[in-house]
N, CA, C and O of each residue as an XYZ file, in Angstrom:
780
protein
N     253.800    117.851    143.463
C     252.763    118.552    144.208
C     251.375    117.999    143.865
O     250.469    117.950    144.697
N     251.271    117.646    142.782
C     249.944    117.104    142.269
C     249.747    115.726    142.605
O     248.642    115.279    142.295
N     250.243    115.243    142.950
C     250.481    113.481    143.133
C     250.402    114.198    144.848
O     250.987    113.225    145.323
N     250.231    114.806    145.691
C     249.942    114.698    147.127
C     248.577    115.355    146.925
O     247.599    114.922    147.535
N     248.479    116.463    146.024
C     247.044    116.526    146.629
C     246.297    115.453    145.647
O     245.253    115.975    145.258
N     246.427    114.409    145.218
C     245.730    113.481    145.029
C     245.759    111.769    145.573
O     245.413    110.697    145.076
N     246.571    112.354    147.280
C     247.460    111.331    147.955
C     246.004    110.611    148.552
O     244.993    111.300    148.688
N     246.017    109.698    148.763
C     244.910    108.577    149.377
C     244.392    109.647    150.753
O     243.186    109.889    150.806
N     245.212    110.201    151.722
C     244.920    110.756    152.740
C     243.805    111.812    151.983
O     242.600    111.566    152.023
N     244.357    113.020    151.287
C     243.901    114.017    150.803
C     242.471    113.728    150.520
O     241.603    114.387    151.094
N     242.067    112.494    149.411
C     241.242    112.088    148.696
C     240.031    111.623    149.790
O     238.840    111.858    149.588
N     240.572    110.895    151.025
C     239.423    110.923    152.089
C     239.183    112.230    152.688
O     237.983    112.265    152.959
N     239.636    113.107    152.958
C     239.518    114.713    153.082
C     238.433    115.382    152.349
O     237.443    115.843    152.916
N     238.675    115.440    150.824
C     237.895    115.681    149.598
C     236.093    114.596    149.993
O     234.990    115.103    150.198
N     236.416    113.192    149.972
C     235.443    112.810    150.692
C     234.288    112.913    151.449
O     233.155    112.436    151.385
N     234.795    113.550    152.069
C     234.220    114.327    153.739
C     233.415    115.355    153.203
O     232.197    115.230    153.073
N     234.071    116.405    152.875
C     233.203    117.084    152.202
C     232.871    117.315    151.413
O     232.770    118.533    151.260
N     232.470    116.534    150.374
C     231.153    115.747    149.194
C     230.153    115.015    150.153
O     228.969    115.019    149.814
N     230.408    114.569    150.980
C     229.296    113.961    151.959
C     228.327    114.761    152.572
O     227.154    114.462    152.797
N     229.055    116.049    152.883
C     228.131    117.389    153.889
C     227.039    117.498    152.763
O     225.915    117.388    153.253
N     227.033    117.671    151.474
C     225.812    118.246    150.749
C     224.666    117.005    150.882
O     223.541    117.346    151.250
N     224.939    115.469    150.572
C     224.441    114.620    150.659
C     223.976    114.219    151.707
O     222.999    113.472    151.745
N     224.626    114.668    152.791
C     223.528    114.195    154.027
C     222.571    115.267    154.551
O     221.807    115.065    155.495
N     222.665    116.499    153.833
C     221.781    117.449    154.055
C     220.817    116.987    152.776
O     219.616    117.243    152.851
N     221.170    116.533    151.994
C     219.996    116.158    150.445
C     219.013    115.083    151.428
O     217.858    115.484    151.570
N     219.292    114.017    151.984
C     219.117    113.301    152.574
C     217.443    113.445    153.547
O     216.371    112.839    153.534
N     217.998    114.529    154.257
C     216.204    115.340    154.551
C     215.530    115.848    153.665
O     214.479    116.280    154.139
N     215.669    116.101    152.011
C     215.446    116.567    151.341
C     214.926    115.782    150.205
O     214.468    116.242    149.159
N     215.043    114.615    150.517
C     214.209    113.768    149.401
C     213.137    113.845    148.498
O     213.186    113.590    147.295
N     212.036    114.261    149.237
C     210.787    114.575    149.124
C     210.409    115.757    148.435
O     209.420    116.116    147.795
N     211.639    116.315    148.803
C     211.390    117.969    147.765
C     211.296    119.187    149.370
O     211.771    120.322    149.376
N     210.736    118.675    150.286
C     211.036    119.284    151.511
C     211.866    119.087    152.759
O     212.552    118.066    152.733
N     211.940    119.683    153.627
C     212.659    118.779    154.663
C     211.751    118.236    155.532
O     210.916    118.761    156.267
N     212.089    116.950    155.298
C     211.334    115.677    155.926
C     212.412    114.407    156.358
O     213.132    113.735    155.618
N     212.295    114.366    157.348
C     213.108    113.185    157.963
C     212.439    111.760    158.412
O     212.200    111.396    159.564
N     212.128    110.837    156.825
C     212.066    109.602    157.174
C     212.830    108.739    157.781
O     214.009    109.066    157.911
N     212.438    107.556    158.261
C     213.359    106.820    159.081
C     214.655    106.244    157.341
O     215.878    106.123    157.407
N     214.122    106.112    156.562
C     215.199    105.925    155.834
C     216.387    107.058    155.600
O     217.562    106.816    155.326
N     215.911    108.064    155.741
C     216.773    109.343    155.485
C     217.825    109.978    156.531
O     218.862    110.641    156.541
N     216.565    109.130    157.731
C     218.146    109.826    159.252
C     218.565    108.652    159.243
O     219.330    108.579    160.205
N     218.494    107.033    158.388
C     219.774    106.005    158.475
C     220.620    106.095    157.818
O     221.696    105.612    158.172
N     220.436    107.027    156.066
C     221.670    106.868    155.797
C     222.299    107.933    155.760
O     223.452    107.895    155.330
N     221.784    109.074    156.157
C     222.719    110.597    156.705
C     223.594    109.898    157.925
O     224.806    110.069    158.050
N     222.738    109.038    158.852
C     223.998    108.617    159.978
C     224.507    107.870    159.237
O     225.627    108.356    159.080
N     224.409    106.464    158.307
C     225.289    106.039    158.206
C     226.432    106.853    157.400
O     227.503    106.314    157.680
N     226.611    107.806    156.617
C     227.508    108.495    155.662
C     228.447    109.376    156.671
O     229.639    109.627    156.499
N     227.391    109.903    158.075
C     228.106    110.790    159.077
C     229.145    109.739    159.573
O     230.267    110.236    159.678
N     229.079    108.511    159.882
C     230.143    107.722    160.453
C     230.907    107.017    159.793
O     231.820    106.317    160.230
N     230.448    107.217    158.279
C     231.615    107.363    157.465
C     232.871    108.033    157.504
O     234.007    107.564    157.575
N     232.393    109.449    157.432
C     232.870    110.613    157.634
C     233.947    110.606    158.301
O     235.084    110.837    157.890
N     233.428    110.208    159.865
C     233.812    110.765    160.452
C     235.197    109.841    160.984
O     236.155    110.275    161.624
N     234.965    108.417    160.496
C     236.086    107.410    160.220
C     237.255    108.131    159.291
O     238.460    108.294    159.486
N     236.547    108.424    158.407
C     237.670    109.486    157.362
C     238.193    110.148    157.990
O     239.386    110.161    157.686
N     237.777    111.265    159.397
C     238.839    112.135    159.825
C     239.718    111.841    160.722
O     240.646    112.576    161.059
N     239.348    110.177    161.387
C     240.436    109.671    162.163
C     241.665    109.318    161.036
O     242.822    109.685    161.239
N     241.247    108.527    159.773
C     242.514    107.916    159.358
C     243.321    108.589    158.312
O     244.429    108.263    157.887
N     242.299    109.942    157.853
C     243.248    111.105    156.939
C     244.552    111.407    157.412
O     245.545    111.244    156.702
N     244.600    111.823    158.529
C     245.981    112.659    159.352
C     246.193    111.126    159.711
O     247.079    110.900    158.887
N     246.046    110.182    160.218
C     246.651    108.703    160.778
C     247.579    108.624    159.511
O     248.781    108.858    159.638
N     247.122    108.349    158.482
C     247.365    108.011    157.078
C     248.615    108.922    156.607
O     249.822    108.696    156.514
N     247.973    109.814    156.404
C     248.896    110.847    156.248
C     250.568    110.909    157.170
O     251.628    111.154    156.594
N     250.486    110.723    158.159
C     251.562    111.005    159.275
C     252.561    109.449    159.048
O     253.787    109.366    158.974
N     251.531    108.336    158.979
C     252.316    107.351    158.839
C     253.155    106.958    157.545
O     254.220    106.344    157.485
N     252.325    107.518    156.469
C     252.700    107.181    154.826
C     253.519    108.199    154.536
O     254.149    108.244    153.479
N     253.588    109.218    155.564
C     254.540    110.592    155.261
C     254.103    111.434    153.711
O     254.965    111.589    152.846
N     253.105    111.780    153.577
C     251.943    112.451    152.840
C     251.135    113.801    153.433
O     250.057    114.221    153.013
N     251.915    114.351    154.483
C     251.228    115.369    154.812
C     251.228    116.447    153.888
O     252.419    116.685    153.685
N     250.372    117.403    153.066
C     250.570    118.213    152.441
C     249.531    119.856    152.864
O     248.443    119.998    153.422
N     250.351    120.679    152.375
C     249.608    122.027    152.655
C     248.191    122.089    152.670
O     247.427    122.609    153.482
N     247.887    121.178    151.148
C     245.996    121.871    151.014
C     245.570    120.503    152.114
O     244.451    120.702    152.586
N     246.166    119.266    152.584
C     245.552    118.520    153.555
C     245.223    119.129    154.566
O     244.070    119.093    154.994
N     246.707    120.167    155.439
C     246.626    120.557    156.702
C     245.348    121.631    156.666
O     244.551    121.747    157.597
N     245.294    122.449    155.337
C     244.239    123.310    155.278
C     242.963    123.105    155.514
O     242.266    123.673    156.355
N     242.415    121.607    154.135
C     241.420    121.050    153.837
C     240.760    120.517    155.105
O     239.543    120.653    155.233
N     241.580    119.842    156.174
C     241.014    119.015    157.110
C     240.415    119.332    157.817
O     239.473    118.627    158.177
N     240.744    120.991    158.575
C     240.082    121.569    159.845
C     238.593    122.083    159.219
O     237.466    121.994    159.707
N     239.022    122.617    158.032
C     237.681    123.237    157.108
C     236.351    122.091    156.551
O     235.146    122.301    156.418
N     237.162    120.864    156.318
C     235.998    119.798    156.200
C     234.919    119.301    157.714
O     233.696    119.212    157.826
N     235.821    119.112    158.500
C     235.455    118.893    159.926
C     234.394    119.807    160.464
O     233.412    119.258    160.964
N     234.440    121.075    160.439
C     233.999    122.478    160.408
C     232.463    122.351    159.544
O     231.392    122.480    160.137
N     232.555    122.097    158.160
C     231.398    121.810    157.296
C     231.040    120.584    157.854
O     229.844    120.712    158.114
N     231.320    119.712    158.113
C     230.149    118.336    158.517
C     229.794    118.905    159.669
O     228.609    119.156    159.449
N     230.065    119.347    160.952
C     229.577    119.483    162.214
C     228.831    120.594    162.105
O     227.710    120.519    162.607
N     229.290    122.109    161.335
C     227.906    122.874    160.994
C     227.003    122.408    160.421
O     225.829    122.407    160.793
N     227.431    121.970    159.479
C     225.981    121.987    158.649
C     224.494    120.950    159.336
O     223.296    121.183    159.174
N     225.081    119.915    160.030
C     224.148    119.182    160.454
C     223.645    119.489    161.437
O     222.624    118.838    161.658
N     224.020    120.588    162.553
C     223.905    120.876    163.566
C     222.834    122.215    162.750
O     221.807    122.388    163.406
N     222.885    122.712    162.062
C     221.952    123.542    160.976
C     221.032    122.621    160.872
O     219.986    122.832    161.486
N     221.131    121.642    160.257
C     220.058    120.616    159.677
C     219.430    120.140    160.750
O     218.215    120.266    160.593
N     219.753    119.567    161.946
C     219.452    119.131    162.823
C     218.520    120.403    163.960
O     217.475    120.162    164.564
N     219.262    121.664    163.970
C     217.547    122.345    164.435
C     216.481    123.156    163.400
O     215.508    123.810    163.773
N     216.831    122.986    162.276
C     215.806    123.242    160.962
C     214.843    122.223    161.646
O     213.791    122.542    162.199
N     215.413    120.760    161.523
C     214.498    119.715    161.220
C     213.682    119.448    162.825
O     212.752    118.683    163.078
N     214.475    120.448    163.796
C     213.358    120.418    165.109
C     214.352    119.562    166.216
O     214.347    119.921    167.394
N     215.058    118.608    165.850
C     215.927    117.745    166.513
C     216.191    118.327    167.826
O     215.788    118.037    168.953
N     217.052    119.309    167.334
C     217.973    120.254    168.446
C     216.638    121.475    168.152
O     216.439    122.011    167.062
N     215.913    121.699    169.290
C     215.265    122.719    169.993
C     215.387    123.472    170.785
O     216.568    123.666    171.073
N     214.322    124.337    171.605
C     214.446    125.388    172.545
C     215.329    125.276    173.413
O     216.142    125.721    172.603
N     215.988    125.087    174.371
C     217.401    125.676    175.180
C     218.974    124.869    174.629
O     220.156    125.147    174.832
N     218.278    123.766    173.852
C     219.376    122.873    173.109
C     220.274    123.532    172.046
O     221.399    123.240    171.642
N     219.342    124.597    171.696
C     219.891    125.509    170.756
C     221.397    126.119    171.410
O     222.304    126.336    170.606
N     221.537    126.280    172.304
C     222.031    127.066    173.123
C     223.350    126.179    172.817
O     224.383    126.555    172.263
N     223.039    124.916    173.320
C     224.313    123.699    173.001
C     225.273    123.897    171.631
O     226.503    123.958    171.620
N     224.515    123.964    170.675
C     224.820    123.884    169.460
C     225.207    125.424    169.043
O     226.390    125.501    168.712
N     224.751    126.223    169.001
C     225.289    127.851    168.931
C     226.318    127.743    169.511
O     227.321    128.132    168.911
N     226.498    127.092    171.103
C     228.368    127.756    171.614
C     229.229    126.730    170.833
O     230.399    126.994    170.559
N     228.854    125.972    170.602
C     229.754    124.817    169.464
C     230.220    125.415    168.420
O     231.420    125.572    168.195
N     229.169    125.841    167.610
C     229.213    126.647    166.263
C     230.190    128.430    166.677
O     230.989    129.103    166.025
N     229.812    128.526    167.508
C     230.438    130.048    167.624
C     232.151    129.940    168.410
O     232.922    130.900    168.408
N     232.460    128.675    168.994
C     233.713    128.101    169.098
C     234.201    128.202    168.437
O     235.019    129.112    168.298
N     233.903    127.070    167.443
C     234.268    126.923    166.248
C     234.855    127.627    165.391
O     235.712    127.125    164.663
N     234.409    129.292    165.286
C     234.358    130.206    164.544
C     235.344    130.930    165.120
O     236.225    131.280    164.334
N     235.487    131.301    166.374
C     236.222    131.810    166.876
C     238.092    130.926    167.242
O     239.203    131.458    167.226
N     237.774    129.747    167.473
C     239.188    128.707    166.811
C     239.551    129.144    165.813
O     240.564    129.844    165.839
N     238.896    128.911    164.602
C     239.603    129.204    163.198
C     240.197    130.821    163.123
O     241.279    131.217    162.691
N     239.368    131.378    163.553
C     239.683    132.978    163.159
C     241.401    133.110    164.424
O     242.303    133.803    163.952
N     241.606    132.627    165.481
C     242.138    132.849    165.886
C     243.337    132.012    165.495
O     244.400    132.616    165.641
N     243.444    130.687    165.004
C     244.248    129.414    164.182
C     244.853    130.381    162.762
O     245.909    130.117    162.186
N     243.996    131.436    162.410
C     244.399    132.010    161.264
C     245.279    133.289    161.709
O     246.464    133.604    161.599
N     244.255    133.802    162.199
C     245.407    134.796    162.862
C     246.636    134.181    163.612
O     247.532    134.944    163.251
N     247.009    133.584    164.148
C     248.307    133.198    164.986
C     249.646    132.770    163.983
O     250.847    132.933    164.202
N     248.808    132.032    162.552
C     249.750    131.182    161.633
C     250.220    132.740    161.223
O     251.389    133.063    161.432
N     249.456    133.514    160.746
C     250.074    134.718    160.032
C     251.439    135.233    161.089
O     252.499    135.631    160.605
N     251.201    135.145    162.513
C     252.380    135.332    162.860
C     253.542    133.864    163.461
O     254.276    133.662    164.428
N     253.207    133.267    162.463
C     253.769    131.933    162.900
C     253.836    131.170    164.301
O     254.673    130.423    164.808
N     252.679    131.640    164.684
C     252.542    130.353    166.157
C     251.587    129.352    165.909
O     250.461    129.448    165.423
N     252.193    128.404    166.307
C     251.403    126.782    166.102
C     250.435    126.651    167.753
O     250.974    126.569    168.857
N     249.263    126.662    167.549
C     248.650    126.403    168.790
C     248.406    124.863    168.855
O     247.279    124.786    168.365
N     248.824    123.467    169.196
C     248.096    122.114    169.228
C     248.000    122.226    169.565
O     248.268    122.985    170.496
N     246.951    121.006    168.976
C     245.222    120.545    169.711
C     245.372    119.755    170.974
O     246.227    118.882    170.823
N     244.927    119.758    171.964
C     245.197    119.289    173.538
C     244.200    118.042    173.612
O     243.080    117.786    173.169
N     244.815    117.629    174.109
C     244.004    116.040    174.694
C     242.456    116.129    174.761
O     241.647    115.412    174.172
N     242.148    117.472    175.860
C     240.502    117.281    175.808
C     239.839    118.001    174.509
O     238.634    117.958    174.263
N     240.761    118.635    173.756
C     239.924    119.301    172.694
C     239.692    117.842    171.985
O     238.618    117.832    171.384
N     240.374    116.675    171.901
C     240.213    115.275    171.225
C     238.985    114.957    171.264
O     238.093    114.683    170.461
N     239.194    115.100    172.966
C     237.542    114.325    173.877
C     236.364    115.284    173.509
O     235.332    114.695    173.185
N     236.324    116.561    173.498
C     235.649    116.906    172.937
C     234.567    116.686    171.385
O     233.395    116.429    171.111
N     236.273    117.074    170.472
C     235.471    116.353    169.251
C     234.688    115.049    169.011
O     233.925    114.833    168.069
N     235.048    114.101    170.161
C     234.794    112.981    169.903
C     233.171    112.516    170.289
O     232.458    111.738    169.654
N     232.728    113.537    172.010
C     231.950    113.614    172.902
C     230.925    114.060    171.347
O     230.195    113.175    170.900
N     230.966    115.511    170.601
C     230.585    116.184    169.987
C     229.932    114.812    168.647
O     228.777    114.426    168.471
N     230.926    114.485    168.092
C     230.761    113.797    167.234
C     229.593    112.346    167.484
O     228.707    112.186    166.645
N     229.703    111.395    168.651
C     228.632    110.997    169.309
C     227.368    111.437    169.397
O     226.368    110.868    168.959
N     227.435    112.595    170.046
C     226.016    113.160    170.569
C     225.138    113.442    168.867
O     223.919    113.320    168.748
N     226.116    113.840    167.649
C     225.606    114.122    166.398
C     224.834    113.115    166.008
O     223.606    113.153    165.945
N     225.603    112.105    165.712
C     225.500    110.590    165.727
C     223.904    109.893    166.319
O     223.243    109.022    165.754
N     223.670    110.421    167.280
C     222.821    110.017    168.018
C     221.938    110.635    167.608
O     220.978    109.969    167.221
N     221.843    112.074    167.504
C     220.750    113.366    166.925
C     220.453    112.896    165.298
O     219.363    113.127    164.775
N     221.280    112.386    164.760
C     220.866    112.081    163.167
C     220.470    110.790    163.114
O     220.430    110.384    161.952
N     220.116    109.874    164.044
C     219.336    108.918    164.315
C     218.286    109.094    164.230
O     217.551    108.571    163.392
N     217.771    110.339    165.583
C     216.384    110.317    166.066
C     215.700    109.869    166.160
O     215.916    108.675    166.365
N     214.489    110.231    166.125
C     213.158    109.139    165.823
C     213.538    107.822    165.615
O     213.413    106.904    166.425
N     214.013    107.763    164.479
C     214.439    106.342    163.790
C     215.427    105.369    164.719
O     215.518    104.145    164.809
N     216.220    106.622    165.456
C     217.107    105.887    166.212
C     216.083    105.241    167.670
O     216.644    104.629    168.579
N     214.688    105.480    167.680
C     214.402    105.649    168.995
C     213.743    104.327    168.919
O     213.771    103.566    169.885
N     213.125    104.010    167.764
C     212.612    102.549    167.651
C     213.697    101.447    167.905
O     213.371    100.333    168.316
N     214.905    101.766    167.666
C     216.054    100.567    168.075
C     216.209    100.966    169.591
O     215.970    100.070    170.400
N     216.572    102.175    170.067
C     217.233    102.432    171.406
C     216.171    103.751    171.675
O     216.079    104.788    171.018
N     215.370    103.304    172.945
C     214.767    104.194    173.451
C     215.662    105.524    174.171
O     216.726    105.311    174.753
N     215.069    106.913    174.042
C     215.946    107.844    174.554
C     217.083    108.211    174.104
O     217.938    108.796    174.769
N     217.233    107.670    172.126
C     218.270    107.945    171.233
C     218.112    109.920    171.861
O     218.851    110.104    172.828
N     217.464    110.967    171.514
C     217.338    111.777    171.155
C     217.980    112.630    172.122
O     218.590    113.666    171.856
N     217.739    111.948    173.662
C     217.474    112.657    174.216
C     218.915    112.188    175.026
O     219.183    112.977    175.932
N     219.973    110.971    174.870
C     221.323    111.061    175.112
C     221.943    111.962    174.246
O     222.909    112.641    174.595
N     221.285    112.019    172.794
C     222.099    112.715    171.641
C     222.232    114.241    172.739
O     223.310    114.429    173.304
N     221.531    114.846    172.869
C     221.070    116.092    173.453
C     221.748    115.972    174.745
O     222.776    116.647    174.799
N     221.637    115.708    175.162
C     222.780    114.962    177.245
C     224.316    115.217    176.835
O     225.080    116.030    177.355
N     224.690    113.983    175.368
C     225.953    114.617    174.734
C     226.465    115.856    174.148
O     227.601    116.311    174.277
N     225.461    116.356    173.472
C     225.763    117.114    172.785
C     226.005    118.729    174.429
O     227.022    119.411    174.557
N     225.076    118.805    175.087
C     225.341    119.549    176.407
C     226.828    119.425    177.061
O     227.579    120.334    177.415
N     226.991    118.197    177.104
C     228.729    117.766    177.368
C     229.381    118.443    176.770
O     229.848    119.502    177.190
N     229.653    117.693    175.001
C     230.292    118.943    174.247
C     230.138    120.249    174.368
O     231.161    120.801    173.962
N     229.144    121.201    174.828
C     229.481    122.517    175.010
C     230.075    122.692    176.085
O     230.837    123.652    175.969
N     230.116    122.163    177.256
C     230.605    122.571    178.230
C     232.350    122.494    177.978
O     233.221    123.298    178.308
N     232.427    121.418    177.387
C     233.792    120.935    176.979
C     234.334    122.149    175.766
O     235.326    122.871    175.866
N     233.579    122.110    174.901
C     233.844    123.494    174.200
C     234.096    124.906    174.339
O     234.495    125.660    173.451
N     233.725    125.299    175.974
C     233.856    126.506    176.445
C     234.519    126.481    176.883
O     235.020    127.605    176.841
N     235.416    125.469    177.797
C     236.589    125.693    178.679
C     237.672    125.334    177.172
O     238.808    125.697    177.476
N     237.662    125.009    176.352
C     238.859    124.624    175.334
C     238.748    125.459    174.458
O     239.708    125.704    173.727
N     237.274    126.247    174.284
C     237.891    127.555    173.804
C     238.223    128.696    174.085
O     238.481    129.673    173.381
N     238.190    128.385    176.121
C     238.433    129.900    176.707
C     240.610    129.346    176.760
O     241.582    130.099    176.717
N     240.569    128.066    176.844
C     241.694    127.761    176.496
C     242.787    127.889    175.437
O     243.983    127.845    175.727
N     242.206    128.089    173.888
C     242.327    128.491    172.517
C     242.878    129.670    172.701
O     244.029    130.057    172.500
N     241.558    130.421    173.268
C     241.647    132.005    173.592
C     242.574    132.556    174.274
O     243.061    133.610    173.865
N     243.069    131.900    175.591
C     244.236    132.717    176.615
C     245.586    132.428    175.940
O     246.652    133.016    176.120
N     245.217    131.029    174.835
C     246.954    130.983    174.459
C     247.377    132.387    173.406
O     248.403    133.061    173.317
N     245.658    132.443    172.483
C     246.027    133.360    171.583
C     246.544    134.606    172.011
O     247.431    135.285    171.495
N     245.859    134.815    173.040
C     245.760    136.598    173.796
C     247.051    137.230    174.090
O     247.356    138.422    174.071
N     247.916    135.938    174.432
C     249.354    135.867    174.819
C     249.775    136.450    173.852
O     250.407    137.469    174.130
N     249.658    136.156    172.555
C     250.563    136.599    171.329
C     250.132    137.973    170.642
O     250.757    138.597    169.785
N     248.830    138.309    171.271
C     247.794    139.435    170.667
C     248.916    140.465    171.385
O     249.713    141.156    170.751
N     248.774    140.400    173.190
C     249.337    141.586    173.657
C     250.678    141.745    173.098
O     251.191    142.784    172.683
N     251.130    140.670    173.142
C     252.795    140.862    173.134
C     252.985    141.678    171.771
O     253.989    142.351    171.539
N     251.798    141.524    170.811
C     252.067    142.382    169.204
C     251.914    143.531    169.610
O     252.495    144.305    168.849
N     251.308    144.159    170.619
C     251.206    145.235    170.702
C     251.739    146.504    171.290
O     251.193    147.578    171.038
């Protein structure tokens, strides 16, 4: 048991989130939050670290036959901490503003409502998988971040970094509401039938 949760997959898992505190330190250099152009390059570069880690954890895992309990646990919950927290960091620091907020709240409140319902369902042993566009989603989501933890900095290389980040990140909610009104009707199924 100890030799998997210290399996190569696991250990990029663990990874992931040791990175969430550091790319929030990251605006924090200075002693305040301040986002130099050095600070939104290497929060993005560590975010696409990251986020390489959560393609090849479960890849890794599935192929090396290493799947283990605290992985299946660890993974959804790491994923969860990098995309809050920066999406926190990101309208602290002004990034994501007035109606953009809006983007990022139904993301975050998805989110919340997936897990709570992923938890409730296991207690009665139903497996809900993840569907093709919830993929495209994460992926749409993960981009538009990408782009937002650029900013500024990103805007001197590619004009209108900020403001595709924000175009994407609008995508992802829309994509997030139909996959979690989708989440939702599978759960509801199992809610009534308990009752």
């Amino acid at each position: 048991m100890a030799s998997r949760a210290y399996s190569i997959p696991n250990l990029l898992t663990y990874g992931r989130i040791l990175t969430v505190p550091v790319i929030v330190l990251c605006f924090f250099i200075e002693g305040s939050l301040h986002s130099t152009d050095f600070a939104r390059w290497t929060a993005f570069g560590l975010f696409v670290a990251a986020s390489i880690t959560d393609f090849f954890d479960g890849y890794l895992a599935r192929i090396w036959e290493q799947t283990s309990n605290i992985g299946r646990m660890l993974d959804p919950i790491a994923d969860k901490l990098l995309v809050a927290s920066i999406l926190l960091l990101l309208a602290a620091d002004g990034t994501i503003a007035g109606w953009s907020l809006w983007a990022a709240i139904t993301i975050l409140c998805r989110e919340i409502l997936v897990s709570g319902l992923r938890e409730y369902l296991a207690a009665l042993k139903v497996s809900v998988p993840v569907t093709r566009i919830a993929k495209w989603k994460t992926t749409v989501q993960m981009v538009a971040i990408g782009f937002l933890l650029a900013g500024p900095a990103g805007e001197k290389v590619l004009p209108y970094t900020v403001l595709i980040g924000l175009t994407l990140l609008w995508i992802a909610a829309a994509i997030t509401i139909y996959t979690g009104y989708d989440y939702f009707r599978a759960g509801l199924k199992h809610i009534v039938e308990d009752e």
